[in-house]
TORZAKOL-111153 format. One record per residue (C-alpha): residue number from 0; y, z, x. Coordinates in steps of 0.2 Angstrom, whole numbers, plus 5000, padded with zeros to 4 digits. Each point is the difference from the previous one (the first is absolute). Layout:
N
<i = NUM&y = Y&z = Z&x = X>
...
***
This chain:
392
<i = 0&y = 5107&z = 5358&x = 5029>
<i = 1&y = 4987&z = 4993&x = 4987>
<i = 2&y = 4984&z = 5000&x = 5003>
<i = 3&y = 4998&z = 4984&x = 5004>
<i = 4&y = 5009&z = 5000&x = 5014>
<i = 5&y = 4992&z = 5017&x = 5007>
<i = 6&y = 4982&z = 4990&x = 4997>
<i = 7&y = 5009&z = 4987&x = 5011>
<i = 8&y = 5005&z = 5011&x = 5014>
<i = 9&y = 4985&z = 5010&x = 4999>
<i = 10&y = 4991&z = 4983&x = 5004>
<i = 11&y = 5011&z = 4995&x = 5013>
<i = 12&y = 4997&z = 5017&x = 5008>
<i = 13&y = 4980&z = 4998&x = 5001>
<i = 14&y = 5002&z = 4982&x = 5005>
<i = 15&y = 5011&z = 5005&x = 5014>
<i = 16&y = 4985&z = 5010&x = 5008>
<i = 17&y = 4984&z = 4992&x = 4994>
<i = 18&y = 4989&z = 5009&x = 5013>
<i = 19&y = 5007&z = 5014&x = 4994>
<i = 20&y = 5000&z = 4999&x = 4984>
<i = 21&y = 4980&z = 4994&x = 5001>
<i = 22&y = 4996&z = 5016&x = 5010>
<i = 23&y = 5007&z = 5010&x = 4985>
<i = 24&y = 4994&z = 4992&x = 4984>
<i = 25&y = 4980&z = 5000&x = 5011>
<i = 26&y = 4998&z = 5019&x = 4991>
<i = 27&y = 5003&z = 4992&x = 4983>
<i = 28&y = 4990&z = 4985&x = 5002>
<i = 29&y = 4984&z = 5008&x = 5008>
<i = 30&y = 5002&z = 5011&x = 4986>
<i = 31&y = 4999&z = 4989&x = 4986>
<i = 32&y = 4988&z = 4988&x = 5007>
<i = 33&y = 4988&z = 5015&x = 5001>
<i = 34&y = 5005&z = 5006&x = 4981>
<i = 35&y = 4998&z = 4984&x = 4993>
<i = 36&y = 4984&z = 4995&x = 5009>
<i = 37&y = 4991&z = 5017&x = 5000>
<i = 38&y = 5001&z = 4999&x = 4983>
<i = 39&y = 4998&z = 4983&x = 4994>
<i = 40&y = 4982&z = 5004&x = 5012>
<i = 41&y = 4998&z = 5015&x = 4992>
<i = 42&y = 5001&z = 4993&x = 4981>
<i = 43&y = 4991&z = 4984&x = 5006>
<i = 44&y = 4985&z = 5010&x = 5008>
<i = 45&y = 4999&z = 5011&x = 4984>
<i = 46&y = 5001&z = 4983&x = 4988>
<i = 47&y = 4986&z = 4993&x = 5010>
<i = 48&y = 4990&z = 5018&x = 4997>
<i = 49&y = 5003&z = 5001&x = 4985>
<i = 50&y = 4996&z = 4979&x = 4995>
<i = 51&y = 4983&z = 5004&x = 5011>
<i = 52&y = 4995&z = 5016&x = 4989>
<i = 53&y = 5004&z = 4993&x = 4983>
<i = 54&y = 4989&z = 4983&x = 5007>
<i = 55&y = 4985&z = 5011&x = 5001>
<i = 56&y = 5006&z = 5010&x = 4984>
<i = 57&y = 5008&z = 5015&x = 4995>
<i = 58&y = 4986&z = 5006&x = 4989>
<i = 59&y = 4985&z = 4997&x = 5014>
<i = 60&y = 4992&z = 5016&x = 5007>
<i = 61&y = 4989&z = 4996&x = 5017>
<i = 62&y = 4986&z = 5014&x = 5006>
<i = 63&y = 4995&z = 4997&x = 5018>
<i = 64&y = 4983&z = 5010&x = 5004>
<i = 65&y = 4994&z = 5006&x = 5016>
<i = 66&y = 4985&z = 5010&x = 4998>
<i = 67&y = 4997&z = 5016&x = 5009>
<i = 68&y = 4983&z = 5001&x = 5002>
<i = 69&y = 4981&z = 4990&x = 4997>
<i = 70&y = 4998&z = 5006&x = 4982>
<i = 71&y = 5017&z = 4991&x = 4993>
<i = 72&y = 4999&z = 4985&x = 4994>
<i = 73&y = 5015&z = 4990&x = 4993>
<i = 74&y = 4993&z = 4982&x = 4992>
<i = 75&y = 5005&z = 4988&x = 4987>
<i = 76&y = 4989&z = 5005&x = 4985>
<i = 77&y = 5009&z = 5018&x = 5006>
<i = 78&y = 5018&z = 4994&x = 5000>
<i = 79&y = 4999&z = 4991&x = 4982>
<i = 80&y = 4992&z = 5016&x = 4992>
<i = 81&y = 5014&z = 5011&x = 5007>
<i = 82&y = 5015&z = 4987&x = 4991>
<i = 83&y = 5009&z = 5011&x = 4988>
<i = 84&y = 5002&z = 4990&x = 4981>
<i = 85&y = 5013&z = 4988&x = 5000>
<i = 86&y = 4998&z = 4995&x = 5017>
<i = 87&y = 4991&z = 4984&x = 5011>
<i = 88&y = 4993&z = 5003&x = 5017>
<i = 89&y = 4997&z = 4990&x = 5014>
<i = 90&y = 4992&z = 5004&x = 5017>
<i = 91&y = 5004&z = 4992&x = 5017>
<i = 92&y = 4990&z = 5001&x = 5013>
<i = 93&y = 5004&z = 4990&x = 5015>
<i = 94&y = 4992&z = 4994&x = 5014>
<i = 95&y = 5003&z = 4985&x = 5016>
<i = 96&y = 4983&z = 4988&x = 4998>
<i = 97&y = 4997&z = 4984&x = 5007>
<i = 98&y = 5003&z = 4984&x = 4992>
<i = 99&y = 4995&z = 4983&x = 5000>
<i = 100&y = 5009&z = 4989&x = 4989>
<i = 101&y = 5000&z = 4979&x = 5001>
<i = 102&y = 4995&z = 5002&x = 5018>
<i = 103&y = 5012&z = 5012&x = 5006>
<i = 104&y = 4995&z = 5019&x = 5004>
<i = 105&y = 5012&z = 5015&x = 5001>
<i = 106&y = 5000&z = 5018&x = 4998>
<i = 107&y = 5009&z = 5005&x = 4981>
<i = 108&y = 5005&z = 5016&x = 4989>
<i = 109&y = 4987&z = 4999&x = 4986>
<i = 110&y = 5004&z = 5010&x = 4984>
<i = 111&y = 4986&z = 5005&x = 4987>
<i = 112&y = 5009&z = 5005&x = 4985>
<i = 113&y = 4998&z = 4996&x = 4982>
<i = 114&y = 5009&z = 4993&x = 4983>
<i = 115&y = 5011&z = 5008&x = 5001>
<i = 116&y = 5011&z = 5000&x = 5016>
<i = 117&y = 5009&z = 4984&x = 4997>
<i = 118&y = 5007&z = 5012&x = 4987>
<i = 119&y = 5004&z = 5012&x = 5008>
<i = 120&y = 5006&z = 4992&x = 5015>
<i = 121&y = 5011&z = 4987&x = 4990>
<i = 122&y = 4990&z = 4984&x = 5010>
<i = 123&y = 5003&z = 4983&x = 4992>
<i = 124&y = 4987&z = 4987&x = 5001>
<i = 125&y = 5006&z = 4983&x = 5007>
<i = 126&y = 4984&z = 4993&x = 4995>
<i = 127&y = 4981&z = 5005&x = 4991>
<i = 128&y = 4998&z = 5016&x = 4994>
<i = 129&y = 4997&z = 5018&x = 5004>
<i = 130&y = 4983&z = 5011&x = 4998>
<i = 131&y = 4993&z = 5001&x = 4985>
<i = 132&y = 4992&z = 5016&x = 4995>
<i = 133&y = 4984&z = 4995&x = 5001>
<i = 134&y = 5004&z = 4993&x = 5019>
<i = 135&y = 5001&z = 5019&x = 5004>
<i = 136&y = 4984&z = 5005&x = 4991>
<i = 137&y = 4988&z = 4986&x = 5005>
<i = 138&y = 5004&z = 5001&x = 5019>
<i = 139&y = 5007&z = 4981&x = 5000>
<i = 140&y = 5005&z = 4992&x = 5015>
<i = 141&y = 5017&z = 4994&x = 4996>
<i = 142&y = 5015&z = 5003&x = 5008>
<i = 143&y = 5020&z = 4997&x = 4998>
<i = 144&y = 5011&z = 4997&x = 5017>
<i = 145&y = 5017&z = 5001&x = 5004>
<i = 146&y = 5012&z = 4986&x = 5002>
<i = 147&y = 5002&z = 4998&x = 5018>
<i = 148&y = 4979&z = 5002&x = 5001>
<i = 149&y = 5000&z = 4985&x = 4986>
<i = 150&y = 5014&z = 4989&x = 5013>
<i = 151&y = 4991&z = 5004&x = 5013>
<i = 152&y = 4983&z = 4997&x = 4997>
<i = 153&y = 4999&z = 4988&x = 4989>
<i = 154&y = 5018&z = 4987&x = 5003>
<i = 155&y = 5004&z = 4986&x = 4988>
<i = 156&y = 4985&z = 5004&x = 4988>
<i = 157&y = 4995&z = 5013&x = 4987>
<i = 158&y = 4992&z = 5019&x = 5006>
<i = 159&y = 4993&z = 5001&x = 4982>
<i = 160&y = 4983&z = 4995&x = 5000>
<i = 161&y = 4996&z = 5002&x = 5020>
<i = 162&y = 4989&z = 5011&x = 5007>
<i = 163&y = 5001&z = 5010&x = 5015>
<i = 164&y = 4989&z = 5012&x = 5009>
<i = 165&y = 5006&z = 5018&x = 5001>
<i = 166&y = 4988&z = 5008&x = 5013>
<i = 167&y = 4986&z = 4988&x = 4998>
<i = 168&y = 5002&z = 5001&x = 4981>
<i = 169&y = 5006&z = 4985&x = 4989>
<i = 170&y = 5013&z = 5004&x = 4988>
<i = 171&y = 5010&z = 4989&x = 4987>
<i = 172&y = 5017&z = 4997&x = 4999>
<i = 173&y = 5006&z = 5004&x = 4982>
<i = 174&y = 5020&z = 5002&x = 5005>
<i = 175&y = 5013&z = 4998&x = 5012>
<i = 176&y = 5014&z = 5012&x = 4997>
<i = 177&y = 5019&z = 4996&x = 5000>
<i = 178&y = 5008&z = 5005&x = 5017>
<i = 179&y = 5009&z = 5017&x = 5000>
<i = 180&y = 5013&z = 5007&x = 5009>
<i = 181&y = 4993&z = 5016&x = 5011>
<i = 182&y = 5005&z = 5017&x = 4993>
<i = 183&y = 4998&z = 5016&x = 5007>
<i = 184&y = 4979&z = 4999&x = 4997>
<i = 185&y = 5001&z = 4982&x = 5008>
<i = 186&y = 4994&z = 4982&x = 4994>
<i = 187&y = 4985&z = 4994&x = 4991>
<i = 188&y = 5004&z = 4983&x = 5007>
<i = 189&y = 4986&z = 5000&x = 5017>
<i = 190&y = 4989&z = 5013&x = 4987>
<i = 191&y = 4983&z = 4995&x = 4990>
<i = 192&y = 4998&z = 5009&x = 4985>
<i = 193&y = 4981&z = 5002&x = 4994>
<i = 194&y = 4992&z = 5008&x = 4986>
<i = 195&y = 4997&z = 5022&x = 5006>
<i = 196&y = 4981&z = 4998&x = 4997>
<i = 197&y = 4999&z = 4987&x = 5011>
<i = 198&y = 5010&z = 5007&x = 5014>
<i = 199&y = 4989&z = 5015&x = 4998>
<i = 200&y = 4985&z = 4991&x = 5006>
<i = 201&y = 5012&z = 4990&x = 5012>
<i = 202&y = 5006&z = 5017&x = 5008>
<i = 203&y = 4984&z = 5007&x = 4999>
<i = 204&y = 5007&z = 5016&x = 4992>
<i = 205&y = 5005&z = 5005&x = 4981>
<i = 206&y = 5018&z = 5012&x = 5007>
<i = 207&y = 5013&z = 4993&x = 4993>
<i = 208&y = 5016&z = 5008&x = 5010>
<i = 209&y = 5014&z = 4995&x = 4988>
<i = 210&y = 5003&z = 4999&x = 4981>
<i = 211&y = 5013&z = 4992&x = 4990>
<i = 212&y = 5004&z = 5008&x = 4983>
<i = 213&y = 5011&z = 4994&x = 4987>
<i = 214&y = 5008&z = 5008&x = 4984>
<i = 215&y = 5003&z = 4988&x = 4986>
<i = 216&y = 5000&z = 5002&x = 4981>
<i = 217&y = 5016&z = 5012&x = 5003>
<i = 218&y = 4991&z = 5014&x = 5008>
<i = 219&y = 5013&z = 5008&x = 5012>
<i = 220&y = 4994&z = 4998&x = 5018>
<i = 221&y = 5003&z = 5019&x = 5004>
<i = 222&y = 4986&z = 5004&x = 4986>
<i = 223&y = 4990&z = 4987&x = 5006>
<i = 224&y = 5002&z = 5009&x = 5018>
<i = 225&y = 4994&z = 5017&x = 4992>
<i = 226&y = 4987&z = 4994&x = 4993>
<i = 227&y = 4993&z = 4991&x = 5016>
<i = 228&y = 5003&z = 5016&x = 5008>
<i = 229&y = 4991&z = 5010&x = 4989>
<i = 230&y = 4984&z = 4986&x = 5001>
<i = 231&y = 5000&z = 4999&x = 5018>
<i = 232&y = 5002&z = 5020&x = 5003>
<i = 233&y = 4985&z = 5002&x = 4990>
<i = 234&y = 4990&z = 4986&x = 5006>
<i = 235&y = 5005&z = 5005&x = 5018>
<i = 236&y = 5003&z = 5019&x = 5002>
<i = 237&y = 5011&z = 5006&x = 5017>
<i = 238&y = 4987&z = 5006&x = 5011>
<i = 239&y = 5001&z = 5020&x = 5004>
<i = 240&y = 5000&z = 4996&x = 5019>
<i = 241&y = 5012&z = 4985&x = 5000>
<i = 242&y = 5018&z = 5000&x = 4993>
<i = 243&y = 5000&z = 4982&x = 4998>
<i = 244&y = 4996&z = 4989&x = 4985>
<i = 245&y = 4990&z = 4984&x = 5003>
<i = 246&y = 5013&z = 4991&x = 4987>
<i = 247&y = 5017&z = 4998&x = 5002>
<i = 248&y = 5011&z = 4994&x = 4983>
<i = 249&y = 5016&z = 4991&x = 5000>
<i = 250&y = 5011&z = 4995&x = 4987>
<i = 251&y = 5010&z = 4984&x = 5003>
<i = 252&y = 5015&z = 5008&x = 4990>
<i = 253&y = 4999&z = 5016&x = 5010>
<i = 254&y = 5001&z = 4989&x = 5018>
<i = 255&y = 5015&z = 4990&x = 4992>
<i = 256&y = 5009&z = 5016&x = 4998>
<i = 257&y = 4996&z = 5007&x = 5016>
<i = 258&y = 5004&z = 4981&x = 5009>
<i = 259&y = 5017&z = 5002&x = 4990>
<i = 260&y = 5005&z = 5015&x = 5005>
<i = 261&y = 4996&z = 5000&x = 5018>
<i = 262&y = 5012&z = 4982&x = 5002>
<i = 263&y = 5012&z = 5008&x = 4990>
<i = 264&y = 5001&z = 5016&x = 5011>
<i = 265&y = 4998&z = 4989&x = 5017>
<i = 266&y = 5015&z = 4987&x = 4991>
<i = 267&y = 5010&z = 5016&x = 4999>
<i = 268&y = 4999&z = 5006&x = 5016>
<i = 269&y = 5003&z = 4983&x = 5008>
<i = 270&y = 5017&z = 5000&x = 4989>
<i = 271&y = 5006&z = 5017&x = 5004>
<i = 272&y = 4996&z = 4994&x = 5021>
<i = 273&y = 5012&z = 4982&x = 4995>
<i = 274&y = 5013&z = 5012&x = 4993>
<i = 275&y = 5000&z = 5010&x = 5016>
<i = 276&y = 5004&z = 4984&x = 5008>
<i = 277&y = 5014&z = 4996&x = 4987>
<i = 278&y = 5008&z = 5018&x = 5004>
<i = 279&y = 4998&z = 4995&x = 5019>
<i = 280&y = 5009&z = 4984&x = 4996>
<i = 281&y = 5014&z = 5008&x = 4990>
<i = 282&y = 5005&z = 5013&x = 5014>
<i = 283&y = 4999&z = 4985&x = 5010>
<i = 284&y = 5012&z = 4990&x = 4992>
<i = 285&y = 5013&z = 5018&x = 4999>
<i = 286&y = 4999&z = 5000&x = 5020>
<i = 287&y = 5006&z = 4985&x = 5000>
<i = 288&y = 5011&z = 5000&x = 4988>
<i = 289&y = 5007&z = 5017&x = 5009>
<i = 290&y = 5002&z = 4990&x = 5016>
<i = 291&y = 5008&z = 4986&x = 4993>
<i = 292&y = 5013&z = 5010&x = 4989>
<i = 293&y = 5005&z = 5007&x = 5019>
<i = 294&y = 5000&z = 4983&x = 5007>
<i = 295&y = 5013&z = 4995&x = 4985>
<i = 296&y = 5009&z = 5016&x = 5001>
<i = 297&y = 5017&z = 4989&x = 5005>
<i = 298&y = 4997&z = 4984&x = 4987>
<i = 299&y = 4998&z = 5017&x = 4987>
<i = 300&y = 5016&z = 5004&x = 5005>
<i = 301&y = 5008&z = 4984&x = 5000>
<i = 302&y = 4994&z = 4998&x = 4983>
<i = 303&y = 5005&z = 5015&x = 4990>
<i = 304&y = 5018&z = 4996&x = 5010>
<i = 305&y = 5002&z = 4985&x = 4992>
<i = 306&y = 4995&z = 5007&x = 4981>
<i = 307&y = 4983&z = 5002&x = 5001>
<i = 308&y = 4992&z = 5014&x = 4990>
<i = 309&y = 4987&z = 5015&x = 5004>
<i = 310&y = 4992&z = 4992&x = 4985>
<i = 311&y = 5001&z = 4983&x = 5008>
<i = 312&y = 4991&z = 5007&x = 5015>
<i = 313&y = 4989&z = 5009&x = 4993>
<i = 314&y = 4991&z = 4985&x = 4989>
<i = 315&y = 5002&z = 4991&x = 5017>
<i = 316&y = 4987&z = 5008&x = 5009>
<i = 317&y = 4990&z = 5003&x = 4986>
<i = 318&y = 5000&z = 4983&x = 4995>
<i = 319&y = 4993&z = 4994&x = 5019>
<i = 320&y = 4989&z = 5016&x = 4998>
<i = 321&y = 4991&z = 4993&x = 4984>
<i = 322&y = 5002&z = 4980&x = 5008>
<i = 323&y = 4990&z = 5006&x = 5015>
<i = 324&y = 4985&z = 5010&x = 4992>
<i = 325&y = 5000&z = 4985&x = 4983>
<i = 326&y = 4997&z = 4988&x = 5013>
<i = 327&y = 4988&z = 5008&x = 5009>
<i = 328&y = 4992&z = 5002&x = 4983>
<i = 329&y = 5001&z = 4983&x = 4998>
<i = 330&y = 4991&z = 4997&x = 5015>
<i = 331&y = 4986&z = 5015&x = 4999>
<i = 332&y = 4998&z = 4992&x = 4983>
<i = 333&y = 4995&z = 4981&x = 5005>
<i = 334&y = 4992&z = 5006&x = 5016>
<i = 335&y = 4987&z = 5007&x = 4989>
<i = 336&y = 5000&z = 4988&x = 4988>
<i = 337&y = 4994&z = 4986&x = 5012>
<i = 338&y = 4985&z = 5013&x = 5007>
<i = 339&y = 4995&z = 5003&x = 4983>
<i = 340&y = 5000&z = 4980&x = 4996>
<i = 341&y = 4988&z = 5002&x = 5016>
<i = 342&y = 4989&z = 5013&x = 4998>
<i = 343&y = 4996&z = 4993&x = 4983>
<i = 344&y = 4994&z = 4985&x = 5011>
<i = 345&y = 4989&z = 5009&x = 5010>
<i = 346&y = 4993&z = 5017&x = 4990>
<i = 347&y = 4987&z = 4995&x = 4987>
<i = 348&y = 5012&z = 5009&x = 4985>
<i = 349&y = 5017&z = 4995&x = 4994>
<i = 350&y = 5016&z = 5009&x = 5007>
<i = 351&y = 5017&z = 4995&x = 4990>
<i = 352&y = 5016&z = 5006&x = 5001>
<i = 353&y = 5003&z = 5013&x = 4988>
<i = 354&y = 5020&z = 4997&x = 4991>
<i = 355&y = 5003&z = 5019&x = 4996>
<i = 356&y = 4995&z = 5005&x = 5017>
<i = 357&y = 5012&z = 4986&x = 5009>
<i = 358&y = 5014&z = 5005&x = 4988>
<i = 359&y = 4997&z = 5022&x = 5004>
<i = 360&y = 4997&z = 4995&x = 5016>
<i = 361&y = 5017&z = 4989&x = 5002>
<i = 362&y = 5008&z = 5013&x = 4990>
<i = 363&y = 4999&z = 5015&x = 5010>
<i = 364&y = 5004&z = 4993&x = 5016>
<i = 365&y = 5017&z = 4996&x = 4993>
<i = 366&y = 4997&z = 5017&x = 4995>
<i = 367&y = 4997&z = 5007&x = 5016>
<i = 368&y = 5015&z = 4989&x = 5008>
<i = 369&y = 5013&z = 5009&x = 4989>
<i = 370&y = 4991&z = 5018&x = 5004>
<i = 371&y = 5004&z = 4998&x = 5016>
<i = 372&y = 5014&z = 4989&x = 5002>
<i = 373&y = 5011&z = 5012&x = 4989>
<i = 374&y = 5002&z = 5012&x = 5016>
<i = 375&y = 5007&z = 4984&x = 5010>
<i = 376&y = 5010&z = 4995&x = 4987>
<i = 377&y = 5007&z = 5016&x = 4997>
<i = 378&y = 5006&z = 5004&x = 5017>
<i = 379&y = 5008&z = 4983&x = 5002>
<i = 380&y = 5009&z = 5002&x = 4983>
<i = 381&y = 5006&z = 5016&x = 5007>
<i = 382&y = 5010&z = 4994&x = 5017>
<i = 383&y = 5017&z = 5002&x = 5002>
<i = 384&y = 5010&z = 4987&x = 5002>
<i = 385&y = 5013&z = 5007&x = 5015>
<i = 386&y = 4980&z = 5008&x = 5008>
<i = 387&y = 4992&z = 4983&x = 5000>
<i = 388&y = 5013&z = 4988&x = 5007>
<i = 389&y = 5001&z = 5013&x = 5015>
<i = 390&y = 4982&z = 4998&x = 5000>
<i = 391&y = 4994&z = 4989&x = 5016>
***
């Protein structure tokens, strides 16, 4: 018998008991669906880490501060003095203010930084300009707003040029930023941005609770971490009675590495959980494979009386072995092909289908319907014929 013809039979066979056969291949095609979209999830979730980090930059160091007692004090002038060579600094202190802006009032996030975070933050303007260095030093009013503030505020006209009132205080609008995508330290596109001397008087208070530094002209961003360790260990010695440090450093690099490796660890153990799954499905399919070989024991018998082969038997069962766990492949495999399509719809990051994974992933169920269909196989190929026409 070619086999052709065994491929025939074999889909004559499962057609014969769709129910049946359904029920059997459901192991397979619960266990590529999850393969398939744990890891597509999996990758997608790292991608969108990963994209997230490298936005901010790879070579940005930030030091949040928290002091831990009356006598330490964090401030601009402080933070700029403590930027090892080869770097730029920028602070960003945060606070929600009240705003009036062309007759329309609302709570915002106001950011007083300087020059340099557009840098460092990789904003792009959509129109005017950003603070200029002397903006930082003479205290100017002047502000940049995001581009849903710039919609909102001020519809169908230019932001550049108006002025609003930030607690009671008149600033000018130099810029309005291009609207961003949120990333994992969220939007600019509802925040002010204000020159750090100004906010100072603003918030009433010099603190500044977070600085950005970054390493350019080559400088490796581990050195550049050392030596910020070094200035701010020196600047602001552990205390004898506390064990924690008012600053904590993090390197963007170092937080890429550690993202990576967690999603890859969590990716892995969802995999090994989907091929648990696959196994289930392959001992499955042998059950039913077992019970239809005894079902068949008399058309077995039949068939080797008229010529047929233990050979021929053999790749029989096998055949609709593999035919039942392919399709159910096939089926896992669009199932989560269509819920990847949709939660790329609905998540705020990009999930596609990854080819290699489809192609393992179909592969090794046909993989695990030979494994276990060889058992059913064999027993059938093994029949006598005189033992399975008595057979009733």
């Amino acid at each position: 018998m070619t086999i052709r013809k065994s491929i025939q039979m074999a889909f004559k066979q499962l057609r014969s008991s769709k129910l049946r056969s359904f029920l059997t291949m459901l192991g397979i095609i619960i266990g590529v669906f999850s393969i398939v979209l744990l890891i597509s999830l999996g990758n997608g979730m790292a991608k969108n880490v990963a994209s997230e980090l490298s936005d901010l930059g790879s070579n940005v160091i930030s030091v949040s501060f928290v002091p831990q007692n009356a006598e330490q004090t964090f401030d601009y002038e402080t933070g700029m003095a403590l930027a090892p060579v080869d770097t730029i600094a920028a602070p960003e202190e945060m606070h929600a203010e009240p705003i009036v802006a062309n007759g329309k009032r609302a709570n915002e996030q106001v950011i007083g930084t300087n020059q340099n975070y557009a840098t460092i933050k990789n904003l792009d303007l959509a129109k005017g300009c950003f603070f200029a260095p002397s903006d930082v030093t003479y205290r100017q009013h002047v502000t940049i707003i995001g581009a849903q503030l710039a919609e909102k505020w001020f519809p169908n006209q230019s932001a550049v040029g108006q002025s609003i009132l930030i607690n009671g205080e008149a600033y000018k609008v130099i810029g309005v930023l291009k609207k961003q995508k949120t990333n994992l330290t969220g939007s600019v596109d509802e925040k002010l941005l204000i020159p750090i001397t100004s906010a100072n008087r603003l918030f009433q208070s010099n603190q500044v609770s977070l600085f950005y530094y970054q390493a350019v002209n080559g400088l490796a961003v581990d050195q550049a971490e050392t030596e910020l360790k070094q200035s701010f260990d020196e600047t602001f010695p552990q205390q004898q009675t506390r064990k924690e440090e008012s600053y904590t450093i993090l390197n963007q690099q170092a937080t890429l590495d550690a993202v990576n490796s967690i999603t890859s660890t969590l990716t892995l153990g969802l995999e090994a959980i989907a091929v648990i799954s696959l196994i289930v499905g392959g001992i499955g399919i042998m059950n039913i494979m077992l019970v239809s070989v005894t079902e068949r024991t008399r058309e077995i018998g039949i068939r080797k009386a008229i010529g047929a082969t233990g050979g021929n038997i053999l790749s029989q069962f096998l055949i609709e072995a593999i035919v039942l766990s392919l399709f159910g492949g096939l089926i896992g495999l669009l199932g989560s092909g269509l819920v990847i399509q949709l939660l790329s719809n609905v998540l705020s990051f990009t999930i596609q289908l990854d080819f290699q994974t489809a192609v393992i992933a179909l592969g090794f169920s046909v993989l695990v319907g030979v494994l276990f269909g060889v058992v059913p196989a064999y027993q059938a190929s093994k029949k006598l014929p005189i033992e399975a026409l008595r057979f009733e």
